[in-house]
mmJSON file of the N, C-alpha and C atoms, coordinates in Angstrom:
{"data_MODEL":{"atom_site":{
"group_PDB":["ATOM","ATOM","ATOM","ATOM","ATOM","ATOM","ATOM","ATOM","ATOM","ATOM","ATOM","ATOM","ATOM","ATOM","ATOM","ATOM","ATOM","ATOM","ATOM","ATOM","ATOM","ATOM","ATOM","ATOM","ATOM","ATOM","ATOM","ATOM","ATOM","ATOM","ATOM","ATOM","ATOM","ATOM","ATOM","ATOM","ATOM","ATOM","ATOM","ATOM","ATOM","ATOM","ATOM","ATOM","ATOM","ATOM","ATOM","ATOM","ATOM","ATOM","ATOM","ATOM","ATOM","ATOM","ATOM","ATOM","ATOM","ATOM","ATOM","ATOM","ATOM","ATOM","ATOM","ATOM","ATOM","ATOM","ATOM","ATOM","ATOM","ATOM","ATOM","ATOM","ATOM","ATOM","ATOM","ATOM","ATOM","ATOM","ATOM","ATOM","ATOM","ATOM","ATOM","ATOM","ATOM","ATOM","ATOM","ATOM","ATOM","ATOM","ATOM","ATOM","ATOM","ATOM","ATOM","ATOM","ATOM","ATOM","ATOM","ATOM","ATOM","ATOM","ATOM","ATOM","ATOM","ATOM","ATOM","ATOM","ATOM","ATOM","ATOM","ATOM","ATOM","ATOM","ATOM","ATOM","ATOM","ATOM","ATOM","ATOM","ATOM","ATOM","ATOM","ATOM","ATOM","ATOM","ATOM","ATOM","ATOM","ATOM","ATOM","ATOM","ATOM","ATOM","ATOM","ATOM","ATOM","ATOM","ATOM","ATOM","ATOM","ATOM","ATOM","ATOM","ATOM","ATOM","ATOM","ATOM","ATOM","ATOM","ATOM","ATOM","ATOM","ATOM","ATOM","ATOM","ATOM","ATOM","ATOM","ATOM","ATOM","ATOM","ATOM","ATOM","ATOM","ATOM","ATOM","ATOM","ATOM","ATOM","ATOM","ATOM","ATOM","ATOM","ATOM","ATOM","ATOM","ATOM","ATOM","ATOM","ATOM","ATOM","ATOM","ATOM","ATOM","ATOM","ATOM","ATOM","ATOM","ATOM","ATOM","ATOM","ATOM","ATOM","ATOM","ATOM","ATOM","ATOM","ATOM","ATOM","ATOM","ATOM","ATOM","ATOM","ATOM","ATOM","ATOM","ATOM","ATOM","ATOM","ATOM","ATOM","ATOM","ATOM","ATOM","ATOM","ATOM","ATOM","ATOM","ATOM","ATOM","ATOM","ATOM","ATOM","ATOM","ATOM","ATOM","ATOM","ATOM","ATOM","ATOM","ATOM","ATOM","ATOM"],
"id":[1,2,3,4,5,6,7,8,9,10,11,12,13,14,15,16,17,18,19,20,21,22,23,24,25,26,27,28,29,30,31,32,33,34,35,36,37,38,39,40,41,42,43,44,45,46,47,48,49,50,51,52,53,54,55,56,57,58,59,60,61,62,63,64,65,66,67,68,69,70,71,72,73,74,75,76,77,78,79,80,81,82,83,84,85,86,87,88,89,90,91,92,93,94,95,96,97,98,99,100,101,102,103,104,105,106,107,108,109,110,111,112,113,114,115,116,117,118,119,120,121,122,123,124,125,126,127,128,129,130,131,132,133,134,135,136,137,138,139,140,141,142,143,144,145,146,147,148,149,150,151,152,153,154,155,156,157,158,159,160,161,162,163,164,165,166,167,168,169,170,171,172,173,174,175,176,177,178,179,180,181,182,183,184,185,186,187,188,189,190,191,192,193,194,195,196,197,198,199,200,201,202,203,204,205,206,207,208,209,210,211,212,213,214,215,216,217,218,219,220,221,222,223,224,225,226,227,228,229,230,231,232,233,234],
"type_symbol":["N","C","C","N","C","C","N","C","C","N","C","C","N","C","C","N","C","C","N","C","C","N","C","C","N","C","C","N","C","C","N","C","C","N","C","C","N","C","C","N","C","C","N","C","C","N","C","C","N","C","C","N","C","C","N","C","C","N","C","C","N","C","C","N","C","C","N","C","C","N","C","C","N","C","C","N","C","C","N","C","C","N","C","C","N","C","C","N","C","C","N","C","C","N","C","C","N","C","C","N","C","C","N","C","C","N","C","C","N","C","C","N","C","C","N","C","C","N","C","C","N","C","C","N","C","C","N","C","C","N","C","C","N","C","C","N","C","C","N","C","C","N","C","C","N","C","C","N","C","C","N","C","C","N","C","C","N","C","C","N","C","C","N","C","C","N","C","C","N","C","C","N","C","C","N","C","C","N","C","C","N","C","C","N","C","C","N","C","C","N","C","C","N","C","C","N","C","C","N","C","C","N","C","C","N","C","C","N","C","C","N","C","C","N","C","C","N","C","C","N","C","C","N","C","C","N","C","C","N","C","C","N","C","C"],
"label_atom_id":["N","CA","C","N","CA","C","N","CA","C","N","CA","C","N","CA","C","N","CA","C","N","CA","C","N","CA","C","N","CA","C","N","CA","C","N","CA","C","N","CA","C","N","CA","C","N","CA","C","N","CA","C","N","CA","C","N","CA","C","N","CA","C","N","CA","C","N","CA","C","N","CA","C","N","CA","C","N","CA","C","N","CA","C","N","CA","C","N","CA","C","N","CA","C","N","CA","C","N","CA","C","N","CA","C","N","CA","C","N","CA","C","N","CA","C","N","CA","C","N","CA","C","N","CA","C","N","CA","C","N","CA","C","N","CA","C","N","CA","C","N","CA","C","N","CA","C","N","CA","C","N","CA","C","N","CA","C","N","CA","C","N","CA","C","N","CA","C","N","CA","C","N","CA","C","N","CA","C","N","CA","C","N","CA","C","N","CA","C","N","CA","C","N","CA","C","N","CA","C","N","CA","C","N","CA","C","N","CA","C","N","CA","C","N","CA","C","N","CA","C","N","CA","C","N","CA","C","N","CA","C","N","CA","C","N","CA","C","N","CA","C","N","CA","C","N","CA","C","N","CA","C","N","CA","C","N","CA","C","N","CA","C","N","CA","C","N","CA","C","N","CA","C"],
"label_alt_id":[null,null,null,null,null,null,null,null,null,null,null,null,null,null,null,null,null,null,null,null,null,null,null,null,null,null,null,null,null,null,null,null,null,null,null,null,null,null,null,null,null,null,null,null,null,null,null,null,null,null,null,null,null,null,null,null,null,null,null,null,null,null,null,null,null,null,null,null,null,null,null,null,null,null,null,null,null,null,null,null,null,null,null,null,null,null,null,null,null,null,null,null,null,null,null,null,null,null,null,null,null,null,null,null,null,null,null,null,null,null,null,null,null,null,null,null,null,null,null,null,null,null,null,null,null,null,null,null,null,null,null,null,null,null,null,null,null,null,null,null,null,null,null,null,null,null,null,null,null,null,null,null,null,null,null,null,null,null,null,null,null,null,null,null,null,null,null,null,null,null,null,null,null,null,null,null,null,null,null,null,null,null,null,null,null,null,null,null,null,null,null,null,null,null,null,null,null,null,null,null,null,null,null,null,null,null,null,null,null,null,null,null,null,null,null,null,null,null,null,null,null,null,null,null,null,null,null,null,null,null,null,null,null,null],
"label_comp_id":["UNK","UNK","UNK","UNK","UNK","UNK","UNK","UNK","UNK","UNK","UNK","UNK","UNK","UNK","UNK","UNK","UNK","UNK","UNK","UNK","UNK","UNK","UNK","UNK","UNK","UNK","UNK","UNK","UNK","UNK","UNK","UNK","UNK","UNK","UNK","UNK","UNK","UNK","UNK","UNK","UNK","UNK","UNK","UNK","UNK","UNK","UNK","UNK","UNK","UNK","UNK","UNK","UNK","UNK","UNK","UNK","UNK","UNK","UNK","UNK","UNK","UNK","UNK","UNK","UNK","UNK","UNK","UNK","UNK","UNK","UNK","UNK","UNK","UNK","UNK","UNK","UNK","UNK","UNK","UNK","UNK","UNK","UNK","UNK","UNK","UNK","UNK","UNK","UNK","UNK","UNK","UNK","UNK","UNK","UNK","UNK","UNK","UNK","UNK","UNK","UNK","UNK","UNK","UNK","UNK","UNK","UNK","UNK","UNK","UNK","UNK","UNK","UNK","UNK","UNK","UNK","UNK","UNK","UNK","UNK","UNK","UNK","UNK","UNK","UNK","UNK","UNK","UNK","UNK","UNK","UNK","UNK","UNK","UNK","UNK","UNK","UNK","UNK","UNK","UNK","UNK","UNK","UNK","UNK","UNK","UNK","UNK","UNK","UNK","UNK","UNK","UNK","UNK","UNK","UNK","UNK","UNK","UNK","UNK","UNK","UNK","UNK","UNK","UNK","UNK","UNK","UNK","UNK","UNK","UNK","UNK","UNK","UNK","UNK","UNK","UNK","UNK","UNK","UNK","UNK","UNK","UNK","UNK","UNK","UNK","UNK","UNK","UNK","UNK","UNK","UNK","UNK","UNK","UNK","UNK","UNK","UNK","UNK","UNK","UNK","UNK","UNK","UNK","UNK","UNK","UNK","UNK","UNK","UNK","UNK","UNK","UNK","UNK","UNK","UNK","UNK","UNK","UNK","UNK","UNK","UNK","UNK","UNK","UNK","UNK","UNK","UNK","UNK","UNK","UNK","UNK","UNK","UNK","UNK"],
"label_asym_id":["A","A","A","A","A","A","A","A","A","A","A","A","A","A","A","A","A","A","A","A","A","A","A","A","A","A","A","A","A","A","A","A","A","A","A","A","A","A","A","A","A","A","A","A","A","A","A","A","A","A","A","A","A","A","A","A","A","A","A","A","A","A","A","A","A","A","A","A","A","A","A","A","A","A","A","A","A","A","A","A","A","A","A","A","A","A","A","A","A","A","A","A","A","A","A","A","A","A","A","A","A","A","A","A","A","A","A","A","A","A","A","A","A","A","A","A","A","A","A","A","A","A","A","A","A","A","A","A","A","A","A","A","A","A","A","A","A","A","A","A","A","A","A","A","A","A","A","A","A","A","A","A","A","A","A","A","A","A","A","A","A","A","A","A","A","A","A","A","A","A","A","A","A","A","A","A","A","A","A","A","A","A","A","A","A","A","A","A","A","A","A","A","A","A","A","A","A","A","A","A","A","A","A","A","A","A","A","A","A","A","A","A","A","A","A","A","A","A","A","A","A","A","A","A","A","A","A","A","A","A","A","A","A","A"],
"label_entity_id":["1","1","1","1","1","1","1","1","1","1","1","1","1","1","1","1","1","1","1","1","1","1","1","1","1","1","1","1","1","1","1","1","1","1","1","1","1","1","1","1","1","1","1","1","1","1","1","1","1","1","1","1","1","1","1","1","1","1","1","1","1","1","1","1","1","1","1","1","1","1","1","1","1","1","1","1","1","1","1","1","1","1","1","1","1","1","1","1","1","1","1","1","1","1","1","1","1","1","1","1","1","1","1","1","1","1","1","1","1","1","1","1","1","1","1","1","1","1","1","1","1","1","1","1","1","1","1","1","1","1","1","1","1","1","1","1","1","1","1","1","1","1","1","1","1","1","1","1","1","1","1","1","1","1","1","1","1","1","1","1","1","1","1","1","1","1","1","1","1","1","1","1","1","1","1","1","1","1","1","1","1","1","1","1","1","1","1","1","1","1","1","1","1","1","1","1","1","1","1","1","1","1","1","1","1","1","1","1","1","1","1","1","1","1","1","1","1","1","1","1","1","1","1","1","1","1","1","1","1","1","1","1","1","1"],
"label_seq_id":[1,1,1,2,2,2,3,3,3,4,4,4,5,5,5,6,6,6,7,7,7,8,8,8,9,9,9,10,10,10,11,11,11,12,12,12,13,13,13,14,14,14,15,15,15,16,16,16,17,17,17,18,18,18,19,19,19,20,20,20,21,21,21,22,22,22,23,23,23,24,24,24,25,25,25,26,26,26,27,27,27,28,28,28,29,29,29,30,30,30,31,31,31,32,32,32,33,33,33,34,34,34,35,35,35,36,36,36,37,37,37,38,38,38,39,39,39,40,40,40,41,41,41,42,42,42,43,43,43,44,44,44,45,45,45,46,46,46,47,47,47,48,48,48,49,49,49,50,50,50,51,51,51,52,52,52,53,53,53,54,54,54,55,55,55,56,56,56,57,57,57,58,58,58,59,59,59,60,60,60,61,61,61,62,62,62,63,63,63,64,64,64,65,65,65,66,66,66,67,67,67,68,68,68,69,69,69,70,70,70,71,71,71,72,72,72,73,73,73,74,74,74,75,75,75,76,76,76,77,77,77,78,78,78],
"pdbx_PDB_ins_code":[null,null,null,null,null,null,null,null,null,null,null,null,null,null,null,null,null,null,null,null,null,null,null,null,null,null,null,null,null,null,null,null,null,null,null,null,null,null,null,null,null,null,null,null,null,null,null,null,null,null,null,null,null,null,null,null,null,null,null,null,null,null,null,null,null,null,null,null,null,null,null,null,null,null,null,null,null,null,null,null,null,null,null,null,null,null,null,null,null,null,null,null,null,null,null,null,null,null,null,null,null,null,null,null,null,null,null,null,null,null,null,null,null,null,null,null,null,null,null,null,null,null,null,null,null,null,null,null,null,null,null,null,null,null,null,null,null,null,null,null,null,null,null,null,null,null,null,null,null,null,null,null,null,null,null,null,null,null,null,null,null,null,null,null,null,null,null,null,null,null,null,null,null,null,null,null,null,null,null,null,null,null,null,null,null,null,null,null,null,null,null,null,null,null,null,null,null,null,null,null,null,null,null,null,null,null,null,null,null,null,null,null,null,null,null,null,null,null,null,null,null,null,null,null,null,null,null,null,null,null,null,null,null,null],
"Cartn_x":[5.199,5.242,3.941,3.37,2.1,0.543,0.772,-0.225,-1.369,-0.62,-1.352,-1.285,-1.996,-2.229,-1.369,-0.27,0.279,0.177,-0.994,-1.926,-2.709,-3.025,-3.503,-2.498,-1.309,-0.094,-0.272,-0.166,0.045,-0.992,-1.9,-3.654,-2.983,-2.218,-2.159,-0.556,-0.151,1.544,1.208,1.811,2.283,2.988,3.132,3.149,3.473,4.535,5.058,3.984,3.663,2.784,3.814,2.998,3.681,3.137,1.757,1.716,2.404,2.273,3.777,2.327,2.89,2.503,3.465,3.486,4.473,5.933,6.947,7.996,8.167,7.079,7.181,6.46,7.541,7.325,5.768,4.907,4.123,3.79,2.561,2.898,1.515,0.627,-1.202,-1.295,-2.329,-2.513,-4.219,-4.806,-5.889,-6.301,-7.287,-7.183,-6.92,-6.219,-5.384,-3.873,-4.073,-2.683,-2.255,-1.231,-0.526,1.181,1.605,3.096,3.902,4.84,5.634,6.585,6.414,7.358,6.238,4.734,3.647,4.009,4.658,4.681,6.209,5.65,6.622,7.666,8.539,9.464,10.609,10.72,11.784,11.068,10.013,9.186,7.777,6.968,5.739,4.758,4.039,3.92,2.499,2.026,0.679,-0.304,-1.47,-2.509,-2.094,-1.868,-1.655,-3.494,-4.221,-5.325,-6.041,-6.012,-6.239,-5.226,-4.435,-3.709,-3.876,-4.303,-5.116,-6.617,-7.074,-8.422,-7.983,-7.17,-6.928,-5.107,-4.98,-3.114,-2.98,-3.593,-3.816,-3.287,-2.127,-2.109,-2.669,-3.594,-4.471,-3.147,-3.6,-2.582,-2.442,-3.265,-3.193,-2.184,-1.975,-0.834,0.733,0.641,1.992,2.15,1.089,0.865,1.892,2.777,3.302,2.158,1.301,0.409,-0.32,-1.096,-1.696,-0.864,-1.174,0.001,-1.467,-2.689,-3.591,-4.46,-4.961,-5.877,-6.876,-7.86,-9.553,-10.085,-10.067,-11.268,-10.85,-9.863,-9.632,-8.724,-8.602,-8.586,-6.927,-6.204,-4.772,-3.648,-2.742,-1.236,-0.696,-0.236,0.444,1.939,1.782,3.127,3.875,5.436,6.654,7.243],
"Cartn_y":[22.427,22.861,22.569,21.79,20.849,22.081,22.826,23.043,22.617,21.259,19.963,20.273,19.514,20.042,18.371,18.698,17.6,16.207,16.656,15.828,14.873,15.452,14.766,13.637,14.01,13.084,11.943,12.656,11.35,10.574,10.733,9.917,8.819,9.069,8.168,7.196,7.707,6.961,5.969,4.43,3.554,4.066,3.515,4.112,2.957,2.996,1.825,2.079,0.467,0.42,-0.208,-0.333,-0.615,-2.216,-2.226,-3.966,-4.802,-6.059,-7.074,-7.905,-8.703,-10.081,-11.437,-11.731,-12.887,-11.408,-12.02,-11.546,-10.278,-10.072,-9.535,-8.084,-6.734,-5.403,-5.213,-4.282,-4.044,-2.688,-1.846,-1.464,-0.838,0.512,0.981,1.791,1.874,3.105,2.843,4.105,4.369,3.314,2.294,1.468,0.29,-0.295,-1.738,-1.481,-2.59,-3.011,-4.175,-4.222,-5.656,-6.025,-7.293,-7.267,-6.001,-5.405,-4.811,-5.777,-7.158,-7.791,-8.309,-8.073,-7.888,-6.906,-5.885,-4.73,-4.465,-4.397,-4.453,-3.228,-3.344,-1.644,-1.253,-3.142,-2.177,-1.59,-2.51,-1.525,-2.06,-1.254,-1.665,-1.512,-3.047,-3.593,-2.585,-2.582,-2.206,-2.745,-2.275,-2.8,-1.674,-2.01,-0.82,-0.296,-1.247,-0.91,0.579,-0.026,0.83,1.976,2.19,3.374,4.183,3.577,4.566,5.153,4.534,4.53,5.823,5.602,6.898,6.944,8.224,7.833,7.356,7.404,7.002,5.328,5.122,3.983,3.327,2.677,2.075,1.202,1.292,0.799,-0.709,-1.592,-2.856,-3.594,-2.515,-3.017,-3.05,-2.349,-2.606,-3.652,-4.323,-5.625,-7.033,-7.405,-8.68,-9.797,-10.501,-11.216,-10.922,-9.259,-9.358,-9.229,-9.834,-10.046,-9.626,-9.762,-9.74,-9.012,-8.034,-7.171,-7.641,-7.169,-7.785,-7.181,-6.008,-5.638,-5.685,-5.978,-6.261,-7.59,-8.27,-10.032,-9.934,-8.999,-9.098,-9.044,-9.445,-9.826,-8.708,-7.951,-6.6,-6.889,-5.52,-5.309,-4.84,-5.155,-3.992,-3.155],
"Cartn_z":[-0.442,-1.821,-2.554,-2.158,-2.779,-2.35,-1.267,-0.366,-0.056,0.935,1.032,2.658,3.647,4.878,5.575,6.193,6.625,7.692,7.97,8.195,7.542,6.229,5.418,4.886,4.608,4.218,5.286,6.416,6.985,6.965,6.896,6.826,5.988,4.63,3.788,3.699,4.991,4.773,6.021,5.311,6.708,7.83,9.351,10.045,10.934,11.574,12.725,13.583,14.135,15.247,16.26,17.398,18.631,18.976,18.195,18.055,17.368,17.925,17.095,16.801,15.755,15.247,15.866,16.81,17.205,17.55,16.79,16.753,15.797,14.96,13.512,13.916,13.172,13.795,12.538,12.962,12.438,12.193,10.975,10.348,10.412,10.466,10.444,9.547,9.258,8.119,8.174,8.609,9.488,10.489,10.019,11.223,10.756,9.615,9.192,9.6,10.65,10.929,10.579,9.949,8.945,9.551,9.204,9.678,8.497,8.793,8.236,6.8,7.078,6.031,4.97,4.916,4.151,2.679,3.477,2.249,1.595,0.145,-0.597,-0.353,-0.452,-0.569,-1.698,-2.346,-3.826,-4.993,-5.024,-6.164,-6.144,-6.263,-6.262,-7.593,-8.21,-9.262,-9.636,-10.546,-11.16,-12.018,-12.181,-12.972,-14.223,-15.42,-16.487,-16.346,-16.34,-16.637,-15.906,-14.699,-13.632,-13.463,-13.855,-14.073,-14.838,-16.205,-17.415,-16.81,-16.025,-15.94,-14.798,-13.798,-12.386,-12.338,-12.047,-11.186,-9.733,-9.292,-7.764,-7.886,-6.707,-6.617,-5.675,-5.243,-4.04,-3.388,-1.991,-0.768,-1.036,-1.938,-1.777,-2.778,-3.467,-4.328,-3.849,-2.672,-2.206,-0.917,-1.168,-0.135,-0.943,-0.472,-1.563,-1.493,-1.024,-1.457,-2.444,-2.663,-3.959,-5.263,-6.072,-7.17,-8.595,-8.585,-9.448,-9.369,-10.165,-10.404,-10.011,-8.803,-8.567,-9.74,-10.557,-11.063,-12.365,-13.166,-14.095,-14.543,-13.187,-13.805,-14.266,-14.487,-15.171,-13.903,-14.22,-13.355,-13.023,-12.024,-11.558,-12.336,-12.952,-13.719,-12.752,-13.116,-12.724,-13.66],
"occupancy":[1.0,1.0,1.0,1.0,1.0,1.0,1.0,1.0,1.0,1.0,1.0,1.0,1.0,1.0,1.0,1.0,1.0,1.0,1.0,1.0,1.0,1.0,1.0,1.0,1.0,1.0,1.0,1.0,1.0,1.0,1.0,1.0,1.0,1.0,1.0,1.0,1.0,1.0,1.0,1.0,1.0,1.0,1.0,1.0,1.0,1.0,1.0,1.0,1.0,1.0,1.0,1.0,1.0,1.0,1.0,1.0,1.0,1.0,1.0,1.0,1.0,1.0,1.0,1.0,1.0,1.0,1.0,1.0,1.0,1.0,1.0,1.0,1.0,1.0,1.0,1.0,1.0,1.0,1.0,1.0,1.0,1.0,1.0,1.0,1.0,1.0,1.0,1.0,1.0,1.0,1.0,1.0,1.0,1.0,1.0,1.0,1.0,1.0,1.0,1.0,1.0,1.0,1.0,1.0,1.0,1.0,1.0,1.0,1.0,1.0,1.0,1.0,1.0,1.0,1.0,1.0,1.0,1.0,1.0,1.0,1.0,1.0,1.0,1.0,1.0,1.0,1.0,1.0,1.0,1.0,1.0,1.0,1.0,1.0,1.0,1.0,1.0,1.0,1.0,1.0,1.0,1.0,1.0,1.0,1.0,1.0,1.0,1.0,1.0,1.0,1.0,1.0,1.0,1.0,1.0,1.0,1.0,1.0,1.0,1.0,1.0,1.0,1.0,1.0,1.0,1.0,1.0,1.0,1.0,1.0,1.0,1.0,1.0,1.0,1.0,1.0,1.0,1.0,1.0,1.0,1.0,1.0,1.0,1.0,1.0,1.0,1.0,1.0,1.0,1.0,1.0,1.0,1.0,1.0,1.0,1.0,1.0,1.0,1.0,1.0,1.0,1.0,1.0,1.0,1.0,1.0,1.0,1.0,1.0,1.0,1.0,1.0,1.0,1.0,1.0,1.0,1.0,1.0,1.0,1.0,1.0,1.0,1.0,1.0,1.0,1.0,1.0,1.0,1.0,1.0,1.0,1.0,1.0,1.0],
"B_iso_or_equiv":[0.0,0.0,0.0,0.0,0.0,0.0,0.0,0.0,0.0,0.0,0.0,0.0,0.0,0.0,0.0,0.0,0.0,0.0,0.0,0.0,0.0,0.0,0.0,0.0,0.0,0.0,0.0,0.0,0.0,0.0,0.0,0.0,0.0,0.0,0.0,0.0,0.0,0.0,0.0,0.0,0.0,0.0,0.0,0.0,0.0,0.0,0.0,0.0,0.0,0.0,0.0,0.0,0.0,0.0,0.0,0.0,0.0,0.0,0.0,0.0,0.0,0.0,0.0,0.0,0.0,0.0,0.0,0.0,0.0,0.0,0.0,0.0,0.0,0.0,0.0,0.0,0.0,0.0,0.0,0.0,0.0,0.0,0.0,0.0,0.0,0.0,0.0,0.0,0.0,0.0,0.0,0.0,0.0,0.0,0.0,0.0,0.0,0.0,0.0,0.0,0.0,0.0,0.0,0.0,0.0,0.0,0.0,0.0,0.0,0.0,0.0,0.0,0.0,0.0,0.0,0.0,0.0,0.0,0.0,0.0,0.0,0.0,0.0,0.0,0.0,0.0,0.0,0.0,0.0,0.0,0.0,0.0,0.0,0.0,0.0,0.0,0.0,0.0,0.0,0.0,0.0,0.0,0.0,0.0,0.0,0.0,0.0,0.0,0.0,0.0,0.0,0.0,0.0,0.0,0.0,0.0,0.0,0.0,0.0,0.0,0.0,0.0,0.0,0.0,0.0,0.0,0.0,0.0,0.0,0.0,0.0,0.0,0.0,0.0,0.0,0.0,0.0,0.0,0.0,0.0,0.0,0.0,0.0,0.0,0.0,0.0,0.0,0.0,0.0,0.0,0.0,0.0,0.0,0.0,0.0,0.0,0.0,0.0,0.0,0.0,0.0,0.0,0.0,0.0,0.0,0.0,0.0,0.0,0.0,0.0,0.0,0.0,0.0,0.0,0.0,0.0,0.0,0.0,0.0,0.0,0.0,0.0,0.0,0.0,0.0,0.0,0.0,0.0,0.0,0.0,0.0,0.0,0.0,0.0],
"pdbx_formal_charge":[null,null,null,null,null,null,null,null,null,null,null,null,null,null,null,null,null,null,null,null,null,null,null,null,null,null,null,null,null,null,null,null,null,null,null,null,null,null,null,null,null,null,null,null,null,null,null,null,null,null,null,null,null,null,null,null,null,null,null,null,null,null,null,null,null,null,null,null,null,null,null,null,null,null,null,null,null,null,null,null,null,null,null,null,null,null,null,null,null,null,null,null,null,null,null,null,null,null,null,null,null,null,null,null,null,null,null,null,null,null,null,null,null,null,null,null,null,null,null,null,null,null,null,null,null,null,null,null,null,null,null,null,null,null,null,null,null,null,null,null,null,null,null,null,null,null,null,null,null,null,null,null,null,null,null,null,null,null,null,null,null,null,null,null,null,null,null,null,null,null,null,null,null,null,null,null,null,null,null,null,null,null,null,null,null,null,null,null,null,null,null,null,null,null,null,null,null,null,null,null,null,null,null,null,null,null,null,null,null,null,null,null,null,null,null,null,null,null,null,null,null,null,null,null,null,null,null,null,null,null,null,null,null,null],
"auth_seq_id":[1,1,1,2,2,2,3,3,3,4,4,4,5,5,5,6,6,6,7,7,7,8,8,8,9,9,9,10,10,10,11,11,11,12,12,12,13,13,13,14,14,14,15,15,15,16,16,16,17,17,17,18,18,18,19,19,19,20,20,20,21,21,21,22,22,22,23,23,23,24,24,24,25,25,25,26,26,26,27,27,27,28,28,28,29,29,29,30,30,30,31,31,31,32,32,32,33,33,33,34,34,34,35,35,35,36,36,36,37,37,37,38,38,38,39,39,39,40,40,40,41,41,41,42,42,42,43,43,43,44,44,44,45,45,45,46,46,46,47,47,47,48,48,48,49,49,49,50,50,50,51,51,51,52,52,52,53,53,53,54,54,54,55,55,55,56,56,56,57,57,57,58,58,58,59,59,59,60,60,60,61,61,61,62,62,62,63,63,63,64,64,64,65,65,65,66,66,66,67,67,67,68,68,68,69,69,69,70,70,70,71,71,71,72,72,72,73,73,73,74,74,74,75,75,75,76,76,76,77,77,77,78,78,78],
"auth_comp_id":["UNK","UNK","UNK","UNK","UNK","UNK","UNK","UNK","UNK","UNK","UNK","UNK","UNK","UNK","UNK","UNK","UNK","UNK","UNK","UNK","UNK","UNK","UNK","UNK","UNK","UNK","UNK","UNK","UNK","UNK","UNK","UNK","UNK","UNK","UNK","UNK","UNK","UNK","UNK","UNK","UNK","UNK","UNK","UNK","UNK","UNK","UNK","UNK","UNK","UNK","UNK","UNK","UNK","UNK","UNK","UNK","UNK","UNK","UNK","UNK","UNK","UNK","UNK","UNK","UNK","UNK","UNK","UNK","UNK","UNK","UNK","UNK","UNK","UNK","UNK","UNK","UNK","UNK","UNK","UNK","UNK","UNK","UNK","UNK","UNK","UNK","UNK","UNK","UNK","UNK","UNK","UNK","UNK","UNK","UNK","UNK","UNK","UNK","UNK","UNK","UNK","UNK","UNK","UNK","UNK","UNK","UNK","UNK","UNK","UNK","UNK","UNK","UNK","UNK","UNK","UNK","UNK","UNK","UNK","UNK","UNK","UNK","UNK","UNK","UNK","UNK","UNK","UNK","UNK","UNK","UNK","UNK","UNK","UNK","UNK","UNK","UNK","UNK","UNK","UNK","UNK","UNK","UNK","UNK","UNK","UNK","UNK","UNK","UNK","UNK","UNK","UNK","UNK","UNK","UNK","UNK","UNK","UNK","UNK","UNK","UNK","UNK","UNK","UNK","UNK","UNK","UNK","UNK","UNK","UNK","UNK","UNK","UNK","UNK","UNK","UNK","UNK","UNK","UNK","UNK","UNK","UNK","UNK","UNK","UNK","UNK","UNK","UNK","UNK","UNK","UNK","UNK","UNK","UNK","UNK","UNK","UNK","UNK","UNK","UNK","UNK","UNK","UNK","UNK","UNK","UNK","UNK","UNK","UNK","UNK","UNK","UNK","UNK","UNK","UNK","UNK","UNK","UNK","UNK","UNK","UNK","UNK","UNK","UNK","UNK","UNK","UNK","UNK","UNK","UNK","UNK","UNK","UNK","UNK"],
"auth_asym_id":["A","A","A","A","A","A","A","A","A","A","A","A","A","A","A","A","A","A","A","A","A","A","A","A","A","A","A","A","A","A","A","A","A","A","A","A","A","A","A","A","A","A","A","A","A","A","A","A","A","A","A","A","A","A","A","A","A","A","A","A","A","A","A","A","A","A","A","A","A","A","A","A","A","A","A","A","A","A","A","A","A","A","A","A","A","A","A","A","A","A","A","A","A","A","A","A","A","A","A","A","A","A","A","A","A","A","A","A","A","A","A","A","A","A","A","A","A","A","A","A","A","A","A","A","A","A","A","A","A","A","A","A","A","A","A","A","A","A","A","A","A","A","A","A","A","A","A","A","A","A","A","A","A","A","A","A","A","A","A","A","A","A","A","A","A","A","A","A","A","A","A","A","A","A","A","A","A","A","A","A","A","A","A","A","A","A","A","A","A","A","A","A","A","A","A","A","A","A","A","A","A","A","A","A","A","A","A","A","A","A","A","A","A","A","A","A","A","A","A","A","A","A","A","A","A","A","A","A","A","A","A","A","A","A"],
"auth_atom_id":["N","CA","C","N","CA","C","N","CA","C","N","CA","C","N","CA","C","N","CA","C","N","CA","C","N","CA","C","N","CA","C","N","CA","C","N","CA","C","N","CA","C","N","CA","C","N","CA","C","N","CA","C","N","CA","C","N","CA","C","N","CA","C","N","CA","C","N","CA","C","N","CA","C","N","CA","C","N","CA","C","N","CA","C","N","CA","C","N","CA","C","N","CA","C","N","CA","C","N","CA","C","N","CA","C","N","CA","C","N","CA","C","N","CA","C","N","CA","C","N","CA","C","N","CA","C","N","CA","C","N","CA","C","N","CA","C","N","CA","C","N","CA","C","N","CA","C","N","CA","C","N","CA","C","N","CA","C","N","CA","C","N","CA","C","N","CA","C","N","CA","C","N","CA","C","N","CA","C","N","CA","C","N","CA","C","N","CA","C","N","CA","C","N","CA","C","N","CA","C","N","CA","C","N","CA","C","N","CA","C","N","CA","C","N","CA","C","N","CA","C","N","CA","C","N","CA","C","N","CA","C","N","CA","C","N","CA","C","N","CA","C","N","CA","C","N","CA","C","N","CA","C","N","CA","C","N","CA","C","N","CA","C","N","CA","C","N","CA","C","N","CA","C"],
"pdbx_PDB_model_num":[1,1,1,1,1,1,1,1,1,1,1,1,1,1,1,1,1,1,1,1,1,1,1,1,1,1,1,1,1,1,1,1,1,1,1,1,1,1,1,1,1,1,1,1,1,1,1,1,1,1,1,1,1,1,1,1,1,1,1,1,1,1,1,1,1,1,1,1,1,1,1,1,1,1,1,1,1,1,1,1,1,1,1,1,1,1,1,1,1,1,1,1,1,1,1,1,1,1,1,1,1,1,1,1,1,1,1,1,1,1,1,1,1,1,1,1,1,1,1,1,1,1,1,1,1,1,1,1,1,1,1,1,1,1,1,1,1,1,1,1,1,1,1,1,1,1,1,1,1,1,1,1,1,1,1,1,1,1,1,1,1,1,1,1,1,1,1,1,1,1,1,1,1,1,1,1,1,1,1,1,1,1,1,1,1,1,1,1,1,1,1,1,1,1,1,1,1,1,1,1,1,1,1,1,1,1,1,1,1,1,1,1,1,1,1,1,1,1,1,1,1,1,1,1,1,1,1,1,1,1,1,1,1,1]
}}}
């Protein structure tokens, strides 16, 4: 519907890997591979700032360790 080339989608969606971390299933998206229990999935928080500034949400915000804006210093909203 988008006439977006579906390939391209996938460039940008997580993606089960076949490597483990210990016991822990894991998770690539081009060439970062992370554990799967890294990423958030009930809701994922934001910079208001950086949202006014682009709509694009960058992949690192749905990491649960980052909780704080690098480039604007403020706390990820929900």
């Amino acid at each position: 519907l988008a006439d977006v080339n579906a390939g391209d989608i996938l460039a940008l969606a997580w993606r089960r890997s076949n490597f483990k971390f210990g016991n822990l299933a894991a998770v690539s998206r081009n060439e970062l591979t992370i554990p799967l229990e890294l990423l958030r999935t009930d809701n994922i928080p934001v910079c208001i700032k950086c949202l006014s500034e682009s709509s694009c949400i960058p992949f690192y915000w749905h990491l649960k360790p980052y909780k704080a804006c690098h480039k604007h210093k403020a706390q990820l909203t929900t």
